[in-house]
C-alpha positions in Angstrom: 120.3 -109.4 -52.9 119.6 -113.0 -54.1 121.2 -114.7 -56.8 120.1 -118.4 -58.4 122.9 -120.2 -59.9 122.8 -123.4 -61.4 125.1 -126.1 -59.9 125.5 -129.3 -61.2 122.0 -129.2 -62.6 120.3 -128.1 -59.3 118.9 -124.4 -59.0 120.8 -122.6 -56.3 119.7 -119.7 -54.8 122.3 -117.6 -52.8 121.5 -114.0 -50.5 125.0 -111.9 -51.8 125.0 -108.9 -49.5 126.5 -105.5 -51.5 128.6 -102.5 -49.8 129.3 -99.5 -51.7 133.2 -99.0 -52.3 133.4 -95.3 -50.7 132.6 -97.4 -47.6 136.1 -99.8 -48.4 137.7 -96.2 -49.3 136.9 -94.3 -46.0 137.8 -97.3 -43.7 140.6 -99.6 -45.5 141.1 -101.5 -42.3 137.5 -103.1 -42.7 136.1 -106.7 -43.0 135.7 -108.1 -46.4 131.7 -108.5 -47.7 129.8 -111.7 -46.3 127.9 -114.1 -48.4 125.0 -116.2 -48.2 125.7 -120.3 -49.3 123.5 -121.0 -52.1 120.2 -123.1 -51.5 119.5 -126.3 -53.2 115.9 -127.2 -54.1 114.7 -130.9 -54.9 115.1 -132.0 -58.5 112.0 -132.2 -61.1 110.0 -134.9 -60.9 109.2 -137.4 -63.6 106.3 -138.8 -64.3 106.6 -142.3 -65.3 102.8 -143.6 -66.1 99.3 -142.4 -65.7 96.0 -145.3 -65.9 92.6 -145.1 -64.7 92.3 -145.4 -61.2 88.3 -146.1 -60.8 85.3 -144.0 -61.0 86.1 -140.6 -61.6 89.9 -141.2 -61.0 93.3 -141.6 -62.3 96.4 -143.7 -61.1 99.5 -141.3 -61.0 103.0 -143.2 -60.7 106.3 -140.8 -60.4 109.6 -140.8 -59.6 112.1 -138.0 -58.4 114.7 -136.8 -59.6 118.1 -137.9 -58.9 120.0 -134.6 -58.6 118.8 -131.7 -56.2 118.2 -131.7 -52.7 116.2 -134.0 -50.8 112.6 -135.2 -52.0 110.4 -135.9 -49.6 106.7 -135.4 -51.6 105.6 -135.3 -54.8 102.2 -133.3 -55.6 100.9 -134.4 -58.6 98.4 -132.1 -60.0 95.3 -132.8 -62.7 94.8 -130.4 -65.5 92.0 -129.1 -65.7 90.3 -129.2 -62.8 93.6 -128.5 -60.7 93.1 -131.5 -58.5 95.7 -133.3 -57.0 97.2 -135.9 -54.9 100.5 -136.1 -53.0 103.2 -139.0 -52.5 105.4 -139.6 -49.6 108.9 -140.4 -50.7 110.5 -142.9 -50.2 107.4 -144.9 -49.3 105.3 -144.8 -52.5 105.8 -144.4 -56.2 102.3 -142.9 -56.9 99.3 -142.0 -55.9 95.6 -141.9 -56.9 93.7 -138.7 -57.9 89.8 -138.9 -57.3 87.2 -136.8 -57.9 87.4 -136.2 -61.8 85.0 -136.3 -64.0 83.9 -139.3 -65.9 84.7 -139.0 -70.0 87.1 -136.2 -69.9 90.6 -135.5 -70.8 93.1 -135.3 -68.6 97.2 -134.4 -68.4 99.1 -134.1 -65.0 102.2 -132.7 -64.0 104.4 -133.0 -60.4 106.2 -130.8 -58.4 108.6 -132.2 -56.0 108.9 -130.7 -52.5 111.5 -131.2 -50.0 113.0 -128.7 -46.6 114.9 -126.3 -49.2 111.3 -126.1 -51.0 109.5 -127.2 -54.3 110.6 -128.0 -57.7 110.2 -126.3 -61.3 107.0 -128.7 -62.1 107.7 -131.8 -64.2 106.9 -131.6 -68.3 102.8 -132.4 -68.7 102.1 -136.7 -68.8 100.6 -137.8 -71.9 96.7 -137.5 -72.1 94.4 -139.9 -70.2 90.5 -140.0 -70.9 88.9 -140.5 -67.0 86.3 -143.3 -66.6 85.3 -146.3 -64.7 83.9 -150.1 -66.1 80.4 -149.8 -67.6 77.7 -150.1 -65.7 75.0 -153.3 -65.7 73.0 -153.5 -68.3 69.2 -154.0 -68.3 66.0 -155.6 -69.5 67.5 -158.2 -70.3 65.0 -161.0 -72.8 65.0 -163.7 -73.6 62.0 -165.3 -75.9 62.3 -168.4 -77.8 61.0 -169.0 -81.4 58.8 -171.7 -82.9 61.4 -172.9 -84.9 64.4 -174.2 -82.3 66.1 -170.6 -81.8 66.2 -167.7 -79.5 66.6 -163.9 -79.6 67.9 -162.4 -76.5 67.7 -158.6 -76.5 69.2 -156.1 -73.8 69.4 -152.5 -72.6 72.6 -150.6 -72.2 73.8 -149.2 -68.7 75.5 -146.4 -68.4 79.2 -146.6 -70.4 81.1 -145.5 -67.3 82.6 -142.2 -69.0 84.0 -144.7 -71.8 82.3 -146.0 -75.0 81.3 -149.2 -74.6 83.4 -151.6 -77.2 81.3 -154.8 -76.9 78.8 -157.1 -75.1 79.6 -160.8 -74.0 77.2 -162.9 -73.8 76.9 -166.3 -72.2 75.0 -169.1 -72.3 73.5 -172.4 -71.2 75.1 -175.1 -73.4 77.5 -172.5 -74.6 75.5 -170.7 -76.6 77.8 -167.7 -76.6 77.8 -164.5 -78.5 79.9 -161.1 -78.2 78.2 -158.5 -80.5 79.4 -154.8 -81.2 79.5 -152.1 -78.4 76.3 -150.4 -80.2 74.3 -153.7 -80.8 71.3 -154.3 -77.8 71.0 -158.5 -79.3 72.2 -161.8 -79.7 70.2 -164.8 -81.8 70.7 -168.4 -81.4 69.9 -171.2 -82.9 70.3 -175.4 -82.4 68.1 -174.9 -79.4 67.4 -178.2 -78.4 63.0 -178.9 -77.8 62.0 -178.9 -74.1 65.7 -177.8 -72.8 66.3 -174.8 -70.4 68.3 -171.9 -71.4 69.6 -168.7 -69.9 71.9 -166.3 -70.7 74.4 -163.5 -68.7 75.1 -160.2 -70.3 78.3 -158.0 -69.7 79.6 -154.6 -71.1 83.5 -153.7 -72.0 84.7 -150.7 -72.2 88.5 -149.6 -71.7 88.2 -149.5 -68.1 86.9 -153.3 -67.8 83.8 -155.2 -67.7 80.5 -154.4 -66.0 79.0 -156.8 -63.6 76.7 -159.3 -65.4 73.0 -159.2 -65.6 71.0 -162.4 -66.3 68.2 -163.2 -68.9 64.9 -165.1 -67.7 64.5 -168.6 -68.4 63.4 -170.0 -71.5 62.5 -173.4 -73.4 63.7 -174.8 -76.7 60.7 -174.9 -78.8 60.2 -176.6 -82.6 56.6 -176.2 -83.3 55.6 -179.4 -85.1 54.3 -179.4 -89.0 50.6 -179.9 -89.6 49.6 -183.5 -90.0 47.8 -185.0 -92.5 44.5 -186.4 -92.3 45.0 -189.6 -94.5 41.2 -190.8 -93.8 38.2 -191.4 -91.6 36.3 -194.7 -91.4 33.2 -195.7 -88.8 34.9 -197.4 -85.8 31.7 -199.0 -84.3 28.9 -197.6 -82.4 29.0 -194.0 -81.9 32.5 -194.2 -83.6 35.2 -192.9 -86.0 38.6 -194.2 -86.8 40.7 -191.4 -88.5 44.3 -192.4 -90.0 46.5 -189.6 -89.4 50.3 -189.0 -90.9 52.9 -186.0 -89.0 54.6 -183.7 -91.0 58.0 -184.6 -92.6 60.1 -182.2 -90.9 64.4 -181.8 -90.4 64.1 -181.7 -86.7 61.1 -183.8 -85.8 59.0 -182.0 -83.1 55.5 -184.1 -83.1 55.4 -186.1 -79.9 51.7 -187.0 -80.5 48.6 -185.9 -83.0 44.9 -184.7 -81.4 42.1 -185.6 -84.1 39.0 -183.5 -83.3 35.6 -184.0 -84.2 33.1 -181.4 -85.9 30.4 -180.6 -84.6 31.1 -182.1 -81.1 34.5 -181.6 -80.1 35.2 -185.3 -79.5 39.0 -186.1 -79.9 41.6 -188.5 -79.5 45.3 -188.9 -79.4 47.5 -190.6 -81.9 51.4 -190.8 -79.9 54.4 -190.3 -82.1 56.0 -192.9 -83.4 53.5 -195.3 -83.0 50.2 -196.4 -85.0 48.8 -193.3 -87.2 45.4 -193.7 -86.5 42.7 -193.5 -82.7 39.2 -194.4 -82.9 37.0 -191.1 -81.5 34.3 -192.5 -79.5 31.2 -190.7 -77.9 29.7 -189.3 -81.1 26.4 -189.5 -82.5 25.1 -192.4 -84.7 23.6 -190.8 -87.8 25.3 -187.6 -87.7 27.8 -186.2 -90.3 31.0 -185.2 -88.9 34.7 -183.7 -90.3 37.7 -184.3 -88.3 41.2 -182.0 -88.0 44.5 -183.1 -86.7 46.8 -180.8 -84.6 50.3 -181.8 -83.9 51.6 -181.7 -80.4 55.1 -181.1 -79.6 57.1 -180.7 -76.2 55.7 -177.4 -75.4 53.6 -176.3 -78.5 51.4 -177.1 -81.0 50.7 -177.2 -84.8 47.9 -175.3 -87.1 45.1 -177.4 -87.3 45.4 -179.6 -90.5 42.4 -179.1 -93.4 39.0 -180.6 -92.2 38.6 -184.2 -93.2 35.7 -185.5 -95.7 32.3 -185.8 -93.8 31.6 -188.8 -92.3 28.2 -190.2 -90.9 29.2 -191.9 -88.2 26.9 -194.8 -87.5 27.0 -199.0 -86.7 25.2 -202.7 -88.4 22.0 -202.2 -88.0 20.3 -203.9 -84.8 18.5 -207.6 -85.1 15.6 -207.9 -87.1 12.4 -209.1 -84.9 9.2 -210.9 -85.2 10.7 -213.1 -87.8 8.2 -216.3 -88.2 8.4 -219.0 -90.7 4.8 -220.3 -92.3 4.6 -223.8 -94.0 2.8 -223.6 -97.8 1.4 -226.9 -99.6 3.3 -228.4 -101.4 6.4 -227.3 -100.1 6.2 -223.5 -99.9 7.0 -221.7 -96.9 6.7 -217.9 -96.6 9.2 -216.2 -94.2 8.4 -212.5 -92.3 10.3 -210.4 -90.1 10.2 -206.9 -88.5 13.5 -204.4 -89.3 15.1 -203.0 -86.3 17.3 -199.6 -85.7 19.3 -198.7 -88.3 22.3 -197.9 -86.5 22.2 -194.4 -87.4 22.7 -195.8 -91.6 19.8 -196.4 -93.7 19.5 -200.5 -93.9 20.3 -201.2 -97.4 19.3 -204.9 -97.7 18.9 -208.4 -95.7 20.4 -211.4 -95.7 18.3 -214.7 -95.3 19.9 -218.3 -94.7 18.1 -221.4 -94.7 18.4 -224.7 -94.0 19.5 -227.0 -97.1 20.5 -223.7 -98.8 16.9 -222.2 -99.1 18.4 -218.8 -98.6 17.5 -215.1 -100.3 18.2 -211.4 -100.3 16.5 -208.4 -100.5 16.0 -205.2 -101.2 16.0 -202.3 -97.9 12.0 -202.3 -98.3 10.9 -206.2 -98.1 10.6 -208.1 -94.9 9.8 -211.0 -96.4 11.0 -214.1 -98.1 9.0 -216.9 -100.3 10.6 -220.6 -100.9 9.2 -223.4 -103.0 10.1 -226.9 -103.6 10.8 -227.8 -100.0 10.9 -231.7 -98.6 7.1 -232.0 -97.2 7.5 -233.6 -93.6 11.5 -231.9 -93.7 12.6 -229.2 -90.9 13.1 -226.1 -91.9 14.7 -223.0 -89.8 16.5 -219.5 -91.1 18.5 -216.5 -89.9 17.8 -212.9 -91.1 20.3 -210.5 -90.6 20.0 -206.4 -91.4 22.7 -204.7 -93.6 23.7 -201.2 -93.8 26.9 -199.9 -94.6 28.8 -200.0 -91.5 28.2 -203.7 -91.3 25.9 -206.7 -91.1 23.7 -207.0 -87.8 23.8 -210.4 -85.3 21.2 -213.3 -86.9 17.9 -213.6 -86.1 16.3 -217.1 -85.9 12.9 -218.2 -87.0 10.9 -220.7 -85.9 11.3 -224.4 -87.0 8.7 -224.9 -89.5 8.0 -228.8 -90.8 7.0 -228.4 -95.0 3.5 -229.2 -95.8 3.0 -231.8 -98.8 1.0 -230.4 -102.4 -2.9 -231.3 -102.3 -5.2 -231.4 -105.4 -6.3 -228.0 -107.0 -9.4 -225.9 -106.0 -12.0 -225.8 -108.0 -11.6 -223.8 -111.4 -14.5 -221.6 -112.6 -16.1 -221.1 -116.1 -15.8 -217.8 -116.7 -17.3 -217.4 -120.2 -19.0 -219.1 -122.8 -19.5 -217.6 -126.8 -20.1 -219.4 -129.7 -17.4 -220.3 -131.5 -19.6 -221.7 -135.4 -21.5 -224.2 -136.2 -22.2 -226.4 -133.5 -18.9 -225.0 -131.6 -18.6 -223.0 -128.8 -15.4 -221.2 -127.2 -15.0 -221.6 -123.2 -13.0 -219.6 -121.0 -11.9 -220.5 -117.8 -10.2 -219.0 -114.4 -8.1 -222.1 -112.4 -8.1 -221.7 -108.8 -5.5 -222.5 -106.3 -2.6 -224.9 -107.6 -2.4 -226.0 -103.9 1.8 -227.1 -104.0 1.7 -228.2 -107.3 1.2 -226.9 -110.3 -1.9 -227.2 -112.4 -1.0 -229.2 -115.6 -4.8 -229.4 -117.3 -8.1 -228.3 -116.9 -11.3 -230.0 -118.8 -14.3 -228.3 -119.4 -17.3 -231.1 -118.8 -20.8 -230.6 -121.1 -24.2 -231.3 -119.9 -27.1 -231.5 -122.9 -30.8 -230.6 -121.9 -32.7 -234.0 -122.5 -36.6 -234.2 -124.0 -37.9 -234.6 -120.3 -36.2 -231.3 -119.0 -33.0 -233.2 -117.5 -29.2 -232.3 -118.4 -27.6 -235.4 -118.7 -23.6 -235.3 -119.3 -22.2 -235.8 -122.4 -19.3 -238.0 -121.9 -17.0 -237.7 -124.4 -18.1 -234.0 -125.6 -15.2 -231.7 -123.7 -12.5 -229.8 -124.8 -9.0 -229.2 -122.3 -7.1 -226.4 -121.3 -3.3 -226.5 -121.0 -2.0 -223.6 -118.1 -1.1 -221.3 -119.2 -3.8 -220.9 -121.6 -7.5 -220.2 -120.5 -9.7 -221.1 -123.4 -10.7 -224.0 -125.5 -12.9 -224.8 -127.9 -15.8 -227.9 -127.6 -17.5 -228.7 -131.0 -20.0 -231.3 -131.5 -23.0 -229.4 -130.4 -26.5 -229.6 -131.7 -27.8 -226.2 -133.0 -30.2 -224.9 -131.2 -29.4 -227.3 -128.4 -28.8 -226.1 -124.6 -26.3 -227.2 -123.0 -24.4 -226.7 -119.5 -20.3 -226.2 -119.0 -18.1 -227.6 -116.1 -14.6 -227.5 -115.4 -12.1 -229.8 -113.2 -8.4 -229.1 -113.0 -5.4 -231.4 -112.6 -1.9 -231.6 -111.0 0.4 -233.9 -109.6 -1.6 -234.3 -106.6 -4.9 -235.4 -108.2 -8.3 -233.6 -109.8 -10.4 -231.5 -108.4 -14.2 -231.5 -107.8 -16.0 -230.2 -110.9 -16.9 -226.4 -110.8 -21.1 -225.3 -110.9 -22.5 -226.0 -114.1 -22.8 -222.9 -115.7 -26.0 -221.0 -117.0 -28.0 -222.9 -120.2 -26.3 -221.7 -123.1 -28.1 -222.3 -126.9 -25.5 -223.5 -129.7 -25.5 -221.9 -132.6 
């Protein structure tokens, strides 16, 4: 029969043969019973550590015992799942056991094996949760705001068996984040305007870090305020100069401001910092236009700013033409001209410069000009220039005109003739041309019908009219007399010829 006994801490098993005592009894002179020396079997194992050996495995490091017979494996065994691994002792301390399943719970025990056969198995090794690093993670984003910041968003991989604890995240100019094992983003801020960023992403769990996965490319944007249109003024032909001012802003982002035209589309640029104001040029004289700034940054733009207050865009007028100079007696001179374009501006007036200051203005309607009381035998020459409001246009020059001295008046004429009383009668009178001078007199001349049919003049029978009066009263008449009326007027040049008697008239 066999019999385990326990020596010095090692299980012994011993073979004890039995022999019935009638068999001592019959035969005294036989040998005594033989017996089996016990067996000794390796000592139990310990297990001195279990860690994650990979994907789907688990690092097993033992030890044997020190009492027992020899060791020479240890098979340690996974519970559940019953798999296993062996190590060869001396030579090793542990071994790896694969082929477990990610995310699950795990114990293991060892039995020690050696030529006198296997151990009691070792007590069970504290619990170990199987799993590997996580995997990469994916879709990894990166988009940049109009305000100097960034969002970068991410998928997760696969945790590996393992929750995943965080997410690292690295970036150009350390911009650096880690965020919780359930977050999928990251924002950043202090982006710099026209500088490169990317950013790596890696996942953590208790096994380690997953490789890293990297974000597209992105560019630190500020998009600028909207500018200010301070105001528009004409710029010249087909022109508009439009003063412009960029948004007050914490981290300046305006590089340059675009002032467009409406209708038309024109534009021009205004840089930043530099003079706040360009001069748009191919736009139509005449035509009312609004203007709108946008703000231009490194790689974006403002709103458009509010339109601008219309504008007809126009130039000065062009030079006046036929413009001639005529000589008047006396030292008149009447000056005419022709209006050109209007520059796309009604012309609102001219400007007229003579020599010795005989100069005048007018209104947008007269083309012409009248001067008195010039030198006769003097030169005299003038400039007309066109005026609208974006300006005055270049001088036009007459021709030189020499001023014509004052001659004697024309003839006056006797207009009327009632009687005026007794022996009166009233005469009215119309003076002709003063001729450079003015008329200071005109006397009224009487011819009485004589016996023999004649009219013979009465010499000192007249009456005189002072301009500007036109009547005058000659008394001395015979009633029932006829009588004939004349008329001569004066100025500073001499008298003229007497007018046509008049018609026979009969005094009262």
């Amino acid at each position: 029969m066999n019999i385990t006994f326990l020596i010095g801490g090692a299980a012994v098993l011993a073979s004890v043969m039995v022999v019935p005592t009638t068999a001592f009894a019959a035969a005294p002179s036989a040998q005594a019973p033989s017996v089996t020396a016990p067996k000794v079997l390796p000592g139990v194992p310990s297990i001195i550590g279990v860690s994650r050996g990979g994907d789907g495995a688990a690092a097993v490091s033992v030890a044997p015992a020190s009492t027992g017979s020899v060791t020479s494996t240890i098979r340690v065994t996974a519970s559940p799942s019953g798999k296993g691994c062996t190590v060869a002792v001396p030579a090793a301390s542990g071994c790896t056991v694969t082929g477990l399943t990610n995310g699950t719970n795990y114990t293991f025990t060892a039995v020690a094996n050696g030529p006198s056969g296997a151990s009691a198995p070792s007590a069970a090794s504290e619990s170990l949760t199987v799993g590997r690093r996580p995997f990469r993670v994916t879709k990894v984003t990166a988009a940049a705001t109009d305000t100097g910041e960034a969002n970068l968003t991410w998928v997760a991989g696969a945790n590996g068996g393992l929750p995943i604890t965080s997410f690292r995240v690295t970036g150009t100019g350390g911009l650096n984040c880690t965020a919780a094992g359930d977050a999928t983003s990251c924002r950043f801020t202090g982006l710099t305007p026209g500088a490169k960023y990317q950013w790596s992403v890696v996942a953590v769990n208790a096994a380690g870090v997953s490789d890293a996965a990297v974000s597209n490319t992105v560019t630190g944007k500020v998009v600028p305020g909207v500018p200010a249109i301070l105001g528009a003024r004409r710029g010249g032909d087909g022109a508009a100069t439009v003063s412009v001012a960029a948004a007050a802003q914490t981290t300046s982002a305006t590089t340059s401001i675009r002032v467009i035209a409406s209708p038309s589309g024109k534009s021009c640029k205004v840089v930043v910092p530099g003079p706040g104001e360009c001069t748009v040029t191919g736009l139509t004289n005449g035509t009312s236009y609004t203007f709108t700034a946008v703000a231009s940054g490194l790689n974006t733009t403002s709103a458009p700013s509010g339109a601008s207050a219309p504008l007809t865009v126009g130039r000065k007028p062009f030079k006046v033409t036929k413009i001639a100079a005529t000589a008047g007696v006396g030292g008149g001179a009447t000056l005419t001209w022709a209006a050109g374009a209007n520059g796309g501006l009604p012309i609102t007036g001219y400007q007229v410069t003579g020599t010795g200051g005989q100069n005048c203005t007018t209104g947008a309607d007269v083309t012409s000009c009248t001067f008195t009381g010039l030198t006769p035998g003097a030169k005299y020459q003038w400039s007309v220039a066109a005026v609208n409001e974006a300006g005055v246009s270049d001088a036009s020059l007459s021709n030189n005109m020499t001023a014509i001295s004052a001659r004697k008046p024309d003839v006056p004429t006797v207009t009327n003739v009632v009687r005026a009383g007794d022996g009166k009668v009233r005469v009215t009178v119309a003076p002709g041309n003063a001729n450079g001078a003015p008329i200071t007199s005109i006397v009224v001349r009487t011819d009485a019908l004589r016996e023999d049919g004649n009219f013979t003049r009465m010499a000192t029978v007249t009456c005189k009219v002072t301009p500007p009066g036109t009547e005058c009263v000659i008394t001395g008449l015979k009633a029932g007399g006829f009588y004939k009326f004349l008329a001569e007027a004066a100025n500073s040049a001499g008298t003229s010829p007497l007018s046509a008697p008049t018609q026979a008239f009969q005094a009262g």
